[in-house]
C-alpha positions as CSV (number, residue, x, y, z in Angstrom):
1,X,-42.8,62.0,16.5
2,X,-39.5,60.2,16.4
3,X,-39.4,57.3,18.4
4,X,-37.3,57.2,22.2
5,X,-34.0,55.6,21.5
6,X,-34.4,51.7,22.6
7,X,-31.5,51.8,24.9
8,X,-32.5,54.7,26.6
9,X,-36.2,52.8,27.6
10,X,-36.3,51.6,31.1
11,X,-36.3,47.7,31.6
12,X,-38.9,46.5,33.8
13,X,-40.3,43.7,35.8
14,X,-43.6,42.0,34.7
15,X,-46.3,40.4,36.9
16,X,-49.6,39.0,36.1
17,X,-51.1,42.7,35.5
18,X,-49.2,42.6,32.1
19,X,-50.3,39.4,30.7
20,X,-52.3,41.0,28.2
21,X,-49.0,42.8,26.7
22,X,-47.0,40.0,26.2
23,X,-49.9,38.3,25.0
24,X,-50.3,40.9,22.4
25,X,-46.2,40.5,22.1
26,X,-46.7,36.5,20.9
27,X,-49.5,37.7,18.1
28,X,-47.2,40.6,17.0
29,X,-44.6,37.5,16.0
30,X,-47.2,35.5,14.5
31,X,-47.1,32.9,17.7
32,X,-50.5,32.0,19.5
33,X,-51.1,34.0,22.5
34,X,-50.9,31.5,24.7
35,X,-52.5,33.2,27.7
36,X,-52.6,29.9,30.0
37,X,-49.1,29.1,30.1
38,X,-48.1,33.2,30.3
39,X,-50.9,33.8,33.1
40,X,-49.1,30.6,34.6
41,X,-45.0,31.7,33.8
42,X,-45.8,35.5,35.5
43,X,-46.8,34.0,38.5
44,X,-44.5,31.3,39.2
45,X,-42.0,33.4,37.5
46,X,-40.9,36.6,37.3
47,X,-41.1,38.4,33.9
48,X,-38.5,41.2,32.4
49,X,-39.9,43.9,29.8
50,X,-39.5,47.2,28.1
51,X,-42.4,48.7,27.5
52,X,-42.9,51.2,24.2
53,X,-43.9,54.8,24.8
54,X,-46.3,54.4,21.8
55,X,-47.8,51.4,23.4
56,X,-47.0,47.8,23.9
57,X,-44.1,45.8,25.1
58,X,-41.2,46.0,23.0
59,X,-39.8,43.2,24.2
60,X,-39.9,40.6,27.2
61,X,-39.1,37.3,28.4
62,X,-39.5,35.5,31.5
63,X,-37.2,33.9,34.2
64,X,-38.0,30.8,36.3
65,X,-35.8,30.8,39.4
66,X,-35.6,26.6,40.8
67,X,-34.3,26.1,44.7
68,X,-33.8,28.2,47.5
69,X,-35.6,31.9,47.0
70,X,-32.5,33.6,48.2
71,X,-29.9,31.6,46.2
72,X,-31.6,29.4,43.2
73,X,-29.9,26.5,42.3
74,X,-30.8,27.3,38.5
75,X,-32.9,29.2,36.4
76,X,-34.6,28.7,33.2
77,X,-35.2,31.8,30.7
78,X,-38.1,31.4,28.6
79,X,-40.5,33.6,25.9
80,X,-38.0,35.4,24.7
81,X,-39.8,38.0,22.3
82,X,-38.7,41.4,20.2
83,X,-41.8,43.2,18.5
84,X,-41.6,42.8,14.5
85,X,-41.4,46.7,14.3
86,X,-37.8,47.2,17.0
87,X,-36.3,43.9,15.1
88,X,-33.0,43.3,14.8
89,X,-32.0,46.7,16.7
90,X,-30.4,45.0,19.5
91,X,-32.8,45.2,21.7
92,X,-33.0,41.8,23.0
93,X,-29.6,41.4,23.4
94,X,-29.7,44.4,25.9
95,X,-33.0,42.5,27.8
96,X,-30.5,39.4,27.9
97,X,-27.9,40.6,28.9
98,X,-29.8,42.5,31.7
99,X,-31.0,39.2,33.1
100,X,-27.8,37.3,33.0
101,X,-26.1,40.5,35.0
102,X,-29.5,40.1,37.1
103,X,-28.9,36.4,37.8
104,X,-25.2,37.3,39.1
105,X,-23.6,33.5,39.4
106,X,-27.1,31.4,39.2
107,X,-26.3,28.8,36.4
108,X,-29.0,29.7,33.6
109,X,-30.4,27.2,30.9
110,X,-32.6,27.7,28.5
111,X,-34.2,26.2,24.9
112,X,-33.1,27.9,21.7
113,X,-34.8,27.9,18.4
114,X,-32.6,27.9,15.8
115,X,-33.1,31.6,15.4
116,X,-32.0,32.4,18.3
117,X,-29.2,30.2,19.2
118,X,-27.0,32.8,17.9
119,X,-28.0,35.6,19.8
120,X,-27.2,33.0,23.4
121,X,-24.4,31.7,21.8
122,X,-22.4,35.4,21.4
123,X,-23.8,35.6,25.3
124,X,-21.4,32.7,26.4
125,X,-24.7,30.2,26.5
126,X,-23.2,26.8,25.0
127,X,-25.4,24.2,24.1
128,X,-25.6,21.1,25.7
129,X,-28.4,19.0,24.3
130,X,-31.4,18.9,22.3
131,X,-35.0,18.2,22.2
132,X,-37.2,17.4,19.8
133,X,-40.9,18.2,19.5
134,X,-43.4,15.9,18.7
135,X,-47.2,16.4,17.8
136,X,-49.9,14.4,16.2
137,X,-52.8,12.3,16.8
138,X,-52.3,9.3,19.6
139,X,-53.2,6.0,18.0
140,X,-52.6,3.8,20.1
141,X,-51.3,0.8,18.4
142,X,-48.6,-2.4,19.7
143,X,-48.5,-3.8,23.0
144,X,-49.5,-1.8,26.0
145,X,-47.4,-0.9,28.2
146,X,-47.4,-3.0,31.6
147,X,-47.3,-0.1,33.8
148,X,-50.4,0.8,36.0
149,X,-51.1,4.7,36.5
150,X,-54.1,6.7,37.6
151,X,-55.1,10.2,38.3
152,X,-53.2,11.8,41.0
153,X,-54.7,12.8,44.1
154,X,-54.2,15.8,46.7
155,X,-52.6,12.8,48.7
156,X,-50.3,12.3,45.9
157,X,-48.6,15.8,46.0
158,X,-46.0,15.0,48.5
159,X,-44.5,12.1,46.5
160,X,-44.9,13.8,43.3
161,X,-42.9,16.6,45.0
162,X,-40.3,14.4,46.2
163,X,-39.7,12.6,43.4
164,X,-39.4,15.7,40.9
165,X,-36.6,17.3,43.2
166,X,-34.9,14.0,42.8
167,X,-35.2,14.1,39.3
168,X,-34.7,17.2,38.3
169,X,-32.4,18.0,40.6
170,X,-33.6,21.2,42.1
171,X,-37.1,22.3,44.3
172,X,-39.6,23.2,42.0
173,X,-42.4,23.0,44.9
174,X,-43.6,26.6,43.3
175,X,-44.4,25.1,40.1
176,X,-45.5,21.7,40.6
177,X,-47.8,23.0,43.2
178,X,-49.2,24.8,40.5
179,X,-49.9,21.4,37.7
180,X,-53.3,20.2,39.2
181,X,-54.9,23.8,38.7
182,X,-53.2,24.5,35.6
183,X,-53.7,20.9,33.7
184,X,-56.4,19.5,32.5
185,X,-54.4,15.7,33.8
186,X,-52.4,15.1,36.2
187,X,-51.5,11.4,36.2
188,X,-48.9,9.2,38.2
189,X,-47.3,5.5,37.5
190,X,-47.4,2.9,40.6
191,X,-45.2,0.2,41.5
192,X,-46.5,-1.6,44.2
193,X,-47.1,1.4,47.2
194,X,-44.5,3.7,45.4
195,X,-45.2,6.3,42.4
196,X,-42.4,6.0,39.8
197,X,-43.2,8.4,37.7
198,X,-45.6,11.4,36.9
199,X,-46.6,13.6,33.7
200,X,-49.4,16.2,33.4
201,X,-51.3,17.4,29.8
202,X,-51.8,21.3,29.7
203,X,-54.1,23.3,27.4
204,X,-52.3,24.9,24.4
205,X,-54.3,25.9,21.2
206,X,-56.4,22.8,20.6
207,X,-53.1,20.8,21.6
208,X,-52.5,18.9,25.0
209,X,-49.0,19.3,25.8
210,X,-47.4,16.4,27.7
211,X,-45.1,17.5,30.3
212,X,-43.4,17.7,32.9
213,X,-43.0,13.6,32.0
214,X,-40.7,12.0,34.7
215,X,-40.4,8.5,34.8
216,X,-38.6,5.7,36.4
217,X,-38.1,4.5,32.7
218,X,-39.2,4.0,29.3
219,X,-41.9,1.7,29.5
220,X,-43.1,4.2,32.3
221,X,-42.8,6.9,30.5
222,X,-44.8,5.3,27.7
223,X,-47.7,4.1,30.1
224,X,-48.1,7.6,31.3
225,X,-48.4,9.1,27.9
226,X,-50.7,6.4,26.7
227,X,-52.8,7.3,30.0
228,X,-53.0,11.0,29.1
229,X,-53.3,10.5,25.1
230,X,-56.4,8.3,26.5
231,X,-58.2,10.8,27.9
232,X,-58.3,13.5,26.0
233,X,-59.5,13.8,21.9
234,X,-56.7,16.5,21.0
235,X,-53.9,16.4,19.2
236,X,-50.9,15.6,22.0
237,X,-47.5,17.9,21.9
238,X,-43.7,17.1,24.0
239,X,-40.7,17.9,24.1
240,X,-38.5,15.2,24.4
241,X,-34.9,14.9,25.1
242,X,-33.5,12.9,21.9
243,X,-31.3,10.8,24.3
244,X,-34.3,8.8,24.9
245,X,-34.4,7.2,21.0
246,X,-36.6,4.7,22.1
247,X,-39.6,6.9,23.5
248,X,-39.0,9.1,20.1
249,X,-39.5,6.1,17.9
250,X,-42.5,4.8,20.1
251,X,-44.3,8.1,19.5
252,X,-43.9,8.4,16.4
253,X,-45.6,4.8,15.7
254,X,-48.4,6.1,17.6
255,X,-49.3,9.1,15.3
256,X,-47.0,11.7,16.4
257,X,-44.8,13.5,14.1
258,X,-41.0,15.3,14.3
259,X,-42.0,18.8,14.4
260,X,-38.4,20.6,15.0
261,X,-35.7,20.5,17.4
262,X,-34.7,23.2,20.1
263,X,-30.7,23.1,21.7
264,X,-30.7,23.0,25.3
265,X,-28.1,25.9,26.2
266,X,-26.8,26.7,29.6
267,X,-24.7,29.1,30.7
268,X,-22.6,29.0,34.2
269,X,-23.1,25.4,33.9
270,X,-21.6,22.5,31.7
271,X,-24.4,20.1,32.4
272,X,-27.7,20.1,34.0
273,X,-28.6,18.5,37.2
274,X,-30.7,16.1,38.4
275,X,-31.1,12.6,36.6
276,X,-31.6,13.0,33.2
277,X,-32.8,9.3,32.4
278,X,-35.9,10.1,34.2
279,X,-36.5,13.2,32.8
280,X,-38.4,12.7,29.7
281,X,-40.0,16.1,29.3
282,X,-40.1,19.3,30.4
283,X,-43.4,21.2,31.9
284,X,-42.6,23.5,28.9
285,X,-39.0,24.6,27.0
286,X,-39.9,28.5,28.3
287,X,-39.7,26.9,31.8
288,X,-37.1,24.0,31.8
């Protein structure tokens, strides 16, 4: 039975009912399933798919709107997946170009491996930074940093809230609500009566992934990895943006290592908003 031409397959919106299917879609690629951070991208996000009439998604991604529900602010596109067998057939351009017609005039950013920079880039997405990932064993060597942090609290959530929206420069209230549930830490930095900075360390594989990471600075940022890298036995993994040389070359003397570099691409948009010398990490690259 000849297959149903791709571009005549319906594209569809995804919810937590089809977590097992894009699940399945990350092992068809060769990537971990990574169920935690899909279960938590489909809720706080809203996913796009075509589904095969043999079985399986074809392909899918997800889109995480930031700011007002109506009219978001900006949206960050994330997983984006074609199955080995309906490669290089076009298909994912199609699913693209479906959400940036979806997202009308909402600026749209995204990371890009650089396999698929190309695809975004004949989109119109231009790239506008990059971030390198880091993973390894936290050692824990040199002088501490001089910053106090602690577990957050319920207490805590208001500030944190406050302080990310400043930061990032949109409302992310329906994903940072989210962090104490979905992380296995959720730390914050004081100074004096005020918190200066927060980061959270998520399950992945037998990694913890650090992120988001928002600091007031370096020596912040650095206290509230330390805090995390403390608490945990695993391997640690981040993102970080590779303006901030100085937390790159402190990690790496702890015992993490350079394991790639993604380009941070936008489209609608020539730069991001927010502050971007507080914003060490994201919560993850498929979510911004």
């Amino acid at each position: 039975m000849s297959t149903p031409s791709l571009a005549a397959l319906p594209i569809r919106r995804l919810t937590p009912r089809d977590l097992t299917a894009c699940a399945d879609l990350s092992e068809d690629r060769g990537w971990p399933r990574e169920e935690h951070k899909w279960r938590l991208l489909l809720t706080a996000g809203t996913g796009y798919g075509i589904y095969d009439p043999d079985g399986g998604l074809v392909t899918a991604c997800v889109v995480t709107d930031y700011g007002p529900r109506e009219r978001p602010d900006l949206s960050a596109i994330g997983m984006v997946l074609v199955a080995e067998r309906h490669a290089r057939r076009g298909v994912g351009r199609r699913l693209m170009r479906h959400v940036v017609e979806e997202m009308a005039t909402t600026p749209l950013t995204l990371h890009a491996t650089p396999y698929g920079r190309p695809l975004y880039e004949g989109m119109g997405f231009k790239t506008i930074g990059r971030a390198e990932m880091v993973r390894g064993h936290f050692t824990a060597g040199g002088p501490k940093p001089r910053v106090f942090t602690r577990p957050a609290t319920a207490e805590d959530l208001s500030a944190i809230l406050r302080l990310d929206e400043e930061v990032f420069g949109c409302d992310r209230t329906h994903v940072i609500t989210r962090l104490p549930a979905f992380s296995d830490q959720l730390r914050v930095a004081e100074d004096g009566d005020r918190i200066s900075g927060y980061a959270a360390a998520w399950p992945n594989m037998d990694n913890h992934v650090v992120g988001p990471l928002i600091a007031r600075d370096t020596e912040t940022a650095k206290a509230l990895i330390a805090s995390l890298a403390a608490h945990t036995d695993r391997p640690l993994r981040t993102d970080i943006d590779v303006r901030h040389e100085e937390l790159l070359s402190w990690v790496k003397e702890q015992g993490l290592a350079s394991a790639g570099f993604n380009a941070v691409m936008a489209y609608g948009i020539s730069e991001l908003p927010g502050d971007w010398t507080r914003r060490f990490a994201p919560l993850t690259v498929a979510a911004g």
